[in-house]
ZAMARGU-4260 file (C-alpha; in steps of 0.2 Angstrom, whole numbers, plus 5000, padded with zeros to 4 digits):
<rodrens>
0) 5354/5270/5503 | 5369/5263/5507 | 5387/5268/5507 | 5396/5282/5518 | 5391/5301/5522
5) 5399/5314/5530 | 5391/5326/5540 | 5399/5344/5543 | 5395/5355/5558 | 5405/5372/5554
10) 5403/5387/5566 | 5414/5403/5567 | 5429/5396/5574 | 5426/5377/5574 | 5422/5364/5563
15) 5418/5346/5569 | 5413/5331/5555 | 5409/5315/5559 | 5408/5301/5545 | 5396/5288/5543
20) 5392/5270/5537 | 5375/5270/5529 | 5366/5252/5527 | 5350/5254/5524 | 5342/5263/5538
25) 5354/5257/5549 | 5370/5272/5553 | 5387/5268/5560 | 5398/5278/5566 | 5416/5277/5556
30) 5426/5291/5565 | 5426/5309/5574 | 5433/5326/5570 | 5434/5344/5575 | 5448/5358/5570
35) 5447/5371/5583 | 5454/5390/5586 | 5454/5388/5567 | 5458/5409/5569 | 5470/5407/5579
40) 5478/5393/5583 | 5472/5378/5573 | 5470/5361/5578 | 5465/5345/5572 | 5460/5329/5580
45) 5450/5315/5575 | 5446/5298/5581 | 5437/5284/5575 | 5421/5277/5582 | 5430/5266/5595
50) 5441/5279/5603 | 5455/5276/5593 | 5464/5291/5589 | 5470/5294/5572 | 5475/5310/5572
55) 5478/5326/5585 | 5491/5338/5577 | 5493/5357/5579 | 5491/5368/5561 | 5498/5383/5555
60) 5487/5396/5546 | 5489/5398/5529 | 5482/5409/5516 | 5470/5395/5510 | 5466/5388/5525
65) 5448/5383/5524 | 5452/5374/5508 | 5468/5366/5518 | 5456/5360/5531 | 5441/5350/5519
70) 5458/5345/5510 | 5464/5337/5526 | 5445/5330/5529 | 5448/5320/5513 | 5464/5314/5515
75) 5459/5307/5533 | 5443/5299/5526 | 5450/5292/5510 | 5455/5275/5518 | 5438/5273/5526
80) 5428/5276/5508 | 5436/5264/5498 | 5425/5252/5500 | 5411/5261/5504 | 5411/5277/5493
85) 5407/5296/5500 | 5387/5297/5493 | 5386/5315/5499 | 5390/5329/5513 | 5375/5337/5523
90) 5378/5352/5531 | 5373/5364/5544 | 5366/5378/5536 | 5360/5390/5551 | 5346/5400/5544
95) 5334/5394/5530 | 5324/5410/5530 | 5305/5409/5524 | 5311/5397/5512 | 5315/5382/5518
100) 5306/5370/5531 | 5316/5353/5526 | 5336/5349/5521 | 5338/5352/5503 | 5351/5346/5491
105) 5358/5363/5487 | 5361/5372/5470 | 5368/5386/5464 | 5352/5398/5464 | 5348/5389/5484
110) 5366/5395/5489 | 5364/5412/5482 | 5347/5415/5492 | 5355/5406/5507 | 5370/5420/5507
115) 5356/5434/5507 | 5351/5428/5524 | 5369/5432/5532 | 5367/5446/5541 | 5352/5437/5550
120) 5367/5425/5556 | 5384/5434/5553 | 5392/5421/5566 | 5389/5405/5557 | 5380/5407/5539
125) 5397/5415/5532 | 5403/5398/5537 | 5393/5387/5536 | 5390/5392/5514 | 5413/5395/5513
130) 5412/5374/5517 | 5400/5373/5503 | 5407/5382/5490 | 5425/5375/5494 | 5419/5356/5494
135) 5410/5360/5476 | 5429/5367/5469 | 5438/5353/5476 | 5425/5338/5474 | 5412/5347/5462
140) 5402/5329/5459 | 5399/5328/5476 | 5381/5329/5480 | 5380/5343/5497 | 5365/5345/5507
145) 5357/5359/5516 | 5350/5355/5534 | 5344/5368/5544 | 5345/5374/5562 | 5327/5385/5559
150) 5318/5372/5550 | 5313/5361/5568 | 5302/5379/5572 | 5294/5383/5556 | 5275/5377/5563
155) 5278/5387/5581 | 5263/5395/5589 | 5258/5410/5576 | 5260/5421/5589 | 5274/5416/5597
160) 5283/5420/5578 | 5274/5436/5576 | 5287/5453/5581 | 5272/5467/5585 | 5278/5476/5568
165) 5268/5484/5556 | 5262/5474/5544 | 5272/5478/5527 | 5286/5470/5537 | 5280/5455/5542
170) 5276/5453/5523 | 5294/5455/5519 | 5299/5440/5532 | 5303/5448/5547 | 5297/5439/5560
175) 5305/5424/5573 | 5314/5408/5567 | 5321/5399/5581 | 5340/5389/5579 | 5348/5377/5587
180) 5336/5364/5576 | 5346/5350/5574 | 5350/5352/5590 | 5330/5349/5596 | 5328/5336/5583
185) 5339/5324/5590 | 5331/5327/5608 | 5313/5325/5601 | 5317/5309/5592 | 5326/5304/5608
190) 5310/5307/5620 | 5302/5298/5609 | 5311/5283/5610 | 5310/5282/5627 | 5293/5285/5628
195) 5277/5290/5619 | 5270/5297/5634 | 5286/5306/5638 | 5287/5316/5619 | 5268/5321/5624
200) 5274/5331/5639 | 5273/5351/5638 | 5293/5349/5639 | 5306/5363/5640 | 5323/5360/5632
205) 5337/5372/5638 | 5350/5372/5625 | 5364/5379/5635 | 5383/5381/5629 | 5394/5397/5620
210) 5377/5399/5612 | 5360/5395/5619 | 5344/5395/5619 | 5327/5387/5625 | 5313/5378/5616
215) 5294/5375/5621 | 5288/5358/5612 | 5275/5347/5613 | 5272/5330/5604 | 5289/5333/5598
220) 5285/5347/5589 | 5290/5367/5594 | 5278/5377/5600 | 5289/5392/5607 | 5307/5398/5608
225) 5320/5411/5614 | 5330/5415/5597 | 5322/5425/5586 | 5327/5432/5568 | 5341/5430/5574
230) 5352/5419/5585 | 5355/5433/5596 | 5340/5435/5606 | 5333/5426/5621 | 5345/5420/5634
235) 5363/5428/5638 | 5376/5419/5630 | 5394/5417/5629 | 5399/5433/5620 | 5381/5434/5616
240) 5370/5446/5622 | 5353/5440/5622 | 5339/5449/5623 | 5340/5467/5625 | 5327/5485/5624
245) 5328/5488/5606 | 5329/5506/5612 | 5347/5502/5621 | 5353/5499/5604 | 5344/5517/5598
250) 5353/5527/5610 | 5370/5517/5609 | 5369/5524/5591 | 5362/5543/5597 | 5373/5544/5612
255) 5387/5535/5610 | 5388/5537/5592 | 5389/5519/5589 | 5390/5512/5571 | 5378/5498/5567
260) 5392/5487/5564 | 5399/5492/5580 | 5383/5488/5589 | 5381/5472/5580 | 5399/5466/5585
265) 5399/5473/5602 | 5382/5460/5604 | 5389/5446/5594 | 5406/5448/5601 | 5409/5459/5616
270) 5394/5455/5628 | 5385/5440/5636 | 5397/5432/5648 | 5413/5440/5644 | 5405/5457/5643
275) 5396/5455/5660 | 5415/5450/5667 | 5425/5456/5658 | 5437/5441/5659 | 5429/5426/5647
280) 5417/5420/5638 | 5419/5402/5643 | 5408/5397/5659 | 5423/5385/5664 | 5435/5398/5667
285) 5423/5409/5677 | 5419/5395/5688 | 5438/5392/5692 | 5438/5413/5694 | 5439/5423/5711
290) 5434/5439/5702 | 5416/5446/5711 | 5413/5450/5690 | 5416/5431/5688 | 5402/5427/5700
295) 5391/5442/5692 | 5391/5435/5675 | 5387/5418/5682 | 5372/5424/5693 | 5367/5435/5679
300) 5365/5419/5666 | 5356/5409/5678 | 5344/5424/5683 | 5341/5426/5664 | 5339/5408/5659
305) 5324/5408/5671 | 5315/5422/5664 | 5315/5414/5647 | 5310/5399/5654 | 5295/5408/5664
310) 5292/5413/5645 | 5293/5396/5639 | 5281/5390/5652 | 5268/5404/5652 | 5267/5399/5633
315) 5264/5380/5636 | 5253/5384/5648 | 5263/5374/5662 | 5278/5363/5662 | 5279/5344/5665
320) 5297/5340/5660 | 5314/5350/5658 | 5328/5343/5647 | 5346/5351/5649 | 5357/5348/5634
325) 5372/5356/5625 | 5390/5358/5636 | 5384/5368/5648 | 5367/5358/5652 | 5376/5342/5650
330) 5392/5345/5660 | 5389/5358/5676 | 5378/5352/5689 | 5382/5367/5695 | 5372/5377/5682
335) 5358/5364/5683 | 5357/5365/5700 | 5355/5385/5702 | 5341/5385/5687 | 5331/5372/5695
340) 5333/5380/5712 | 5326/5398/5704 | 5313/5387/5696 | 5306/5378/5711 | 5291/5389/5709
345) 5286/5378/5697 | 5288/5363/5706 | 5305/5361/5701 | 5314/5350/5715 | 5332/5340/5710
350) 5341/5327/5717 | 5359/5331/5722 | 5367/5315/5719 | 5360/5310/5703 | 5362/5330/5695
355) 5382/5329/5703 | 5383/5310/5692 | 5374/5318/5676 | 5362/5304/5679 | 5349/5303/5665
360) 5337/5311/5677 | 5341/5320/5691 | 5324/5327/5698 | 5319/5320/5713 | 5305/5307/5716
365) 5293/5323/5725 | 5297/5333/5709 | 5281/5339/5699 | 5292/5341/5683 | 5304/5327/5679
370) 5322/5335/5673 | 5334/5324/5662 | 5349/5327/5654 | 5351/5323/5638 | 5366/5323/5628
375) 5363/5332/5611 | 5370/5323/5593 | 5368/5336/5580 | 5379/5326/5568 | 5369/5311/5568
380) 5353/5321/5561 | 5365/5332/5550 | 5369/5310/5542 | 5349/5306/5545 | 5343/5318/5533
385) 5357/5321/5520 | 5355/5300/5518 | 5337/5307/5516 | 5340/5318/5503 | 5348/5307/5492
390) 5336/5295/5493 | 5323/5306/5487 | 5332/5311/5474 | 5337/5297/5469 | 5318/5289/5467
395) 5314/5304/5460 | 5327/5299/5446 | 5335/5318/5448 | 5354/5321/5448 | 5363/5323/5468
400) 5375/5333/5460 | 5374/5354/5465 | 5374/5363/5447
</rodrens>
């Protein structure tokens, strides 16, 4: 296909977009965005591929202020689609449930089943589907597609998706998913690329940032990972909790006479880094901190992002090569450096000066796993398979158009 798509990435409190330039099977980059603290305070800045910037100006919150910011997405576009019209939107769509192992141009019956599967991801699915019921009121013949972060670890070990439940619920569709699926996409088809010995490693990829998570792959496929039915499990997070004794959660509720909505926010909201220090969810600013809770949290994620990668490993069956990724595994050394230190068990030895430059590999030579860093680009994979889509659709001769 050819002509521009725009790809949507909205979370709870963010959303970032980046538009492309589709020729063929060819995609270029046009220009960058992100609104932040869109609960509080609300910012918007954009730049085009160059580094340009185009805009960077402070918002105030409004009544309708979702619709104000896919307004303000248009209007900052606009001048770059006249000559290369909008073909469609993809978005990320966090869970797809049983449903769905591939993007999908969405409907109104797919959006209806896709809102069923919020409580399984009441951070970002709420959303994730407000963008696409907004974009349909305000450009309602604008084809939108579905790409999912759990669709990457629909094939994962039968076991490794199993929960030890009795067997009328794992008919129902309880069982582990996985996220963070565009996310392992874009590494996949990037160890690939570099080489096809490399994508055939038993590799672990630590996804680490606000949210995170760990996934076990092989041939550029999942075989394992940390995140379960929901994106709360496996590693300690930024207000995340990670995985926890499902019977901590029974006596907070006998004892402490916890709601289940109160449960639910104090994991989502109140734990993980900020619960452990009680100062921040954000590693930054517990690694400028003094407090001996700063250091706690800190020591606490690294200690727990081992066990899950000891999980990780036992699953493979060994490990041949780590990849960090996300903001925390491609911007602190300092984290690096302490996981792979907990890890030498495995082998695991890193260079100093390559992992303080955020060189492309910072294991050392003697190293039995080789450790990279690999910036992640889930936007670029949002473009990829919405262009897909429409492709598809188009041979098929079906209309783009959600109905």
């Amino acid at each position: 296909m050819n002509g521009t798509i725009l790809a949507l990435n909205a979370g709870s409190s963010s959303l970032k977009f980046r538009l492309y330039e589709v020729q063929g099977d060819q995609f270029y980059l046009i220009l960058r965005g992100q609104f932040d603290g869109v609960n509080e305070n609300p910012h918007l800045a954009v730049k085009e591929a160059d580094g340009k910037e185009i805009c960077n100006i402070d918002l105030k919150i409004g009544e309708h202020m979702q619709e104000d910011m896919l307004e303000r997405i248009f209007d900052v576009i606009k001048p770059y689609t006249a000559k290369s019209p909008l073909q469609a939107v993809g978005h990320r769509v966090l869970h797809g449930g049983g449903r769905f192992a591939d993007p999908v141009l969405l409907n109104d019956e797919i959006v209806d089943y896709l809102e069923t599967l919020i409580p399984m991801g009441p951070l970002h699915q709420p959303a994730n589907l407000a963008s696409v019921k907004l974009f349909r009121r305000i450009r309602p013949e604008l084809p939108q597609v579905a790409c999912f972060d759990t669709a990457f670890h629909v094939n994962i070990d039968e076991r490794a998706a199993r929960y030890p439940i009795p067997l009328e619920y794992e008919a129902k569709g309880y069982r582990r998913f996985g996220f963070h699926g565009l996310s392992y996409t874009y590494i996949a088809d990037r160890l690939r690329e570099i080489s096809d010995y490399l994508v055939r490693k038993r590799t672990v990829v630590a996804h680490l940032g606000s949210g995170s998570s760990m996934c076990a792959m092989r041939d550029g496929k999942a075989i394992d990972t940390t995140m379960g039915l929901t994106p709360l499990g496996g590693l300690m997070m930024g207000t995340r909790s990670g995985t926890v004794d499902p019977g901590l959660v029974l006596t907070l509720m006998e004892k402490e006479n916890l709601s289940p909505a109160e449960i639910k926010h104090m994991l989502y909201y109140k734990s993980g880094l900020l619960g452990v220090s009680g100062i921040s969810g954000d590693l930054r600013v517990l690694m400028s901190s003094d407090d001996p809770n700063a250091k706690k949290a800190i020591d606490l994620f690294v200690f727990r992002a081992c066990r899950e990668l000891s999980i990780m490993v036992a699953t493979m069956q060994g490990i041949e090569s780590l990849v960090f990724s996300a903001g925390i595994g491609e911007n602190s050394s300092v984290i690096r450096k302490l996981i792979c230190e907990r890890a030498a068990w495995l082998g695991i030895q890193i260079d100093d000066e390559a992992n303080n430059a955020n060189a492309e590999i910072i294991s050392s030579p003697e190293s039995r796993v080789e450790v990279r860093v690999i910036p992640t680009d889930e936007e670029i994979v949002l473009a990829k398979q919405t262009a897909s889509v429409i492709a598809e659709s188009a041979k098929a001769g079906t209309s783009p158009v959600m109905a």
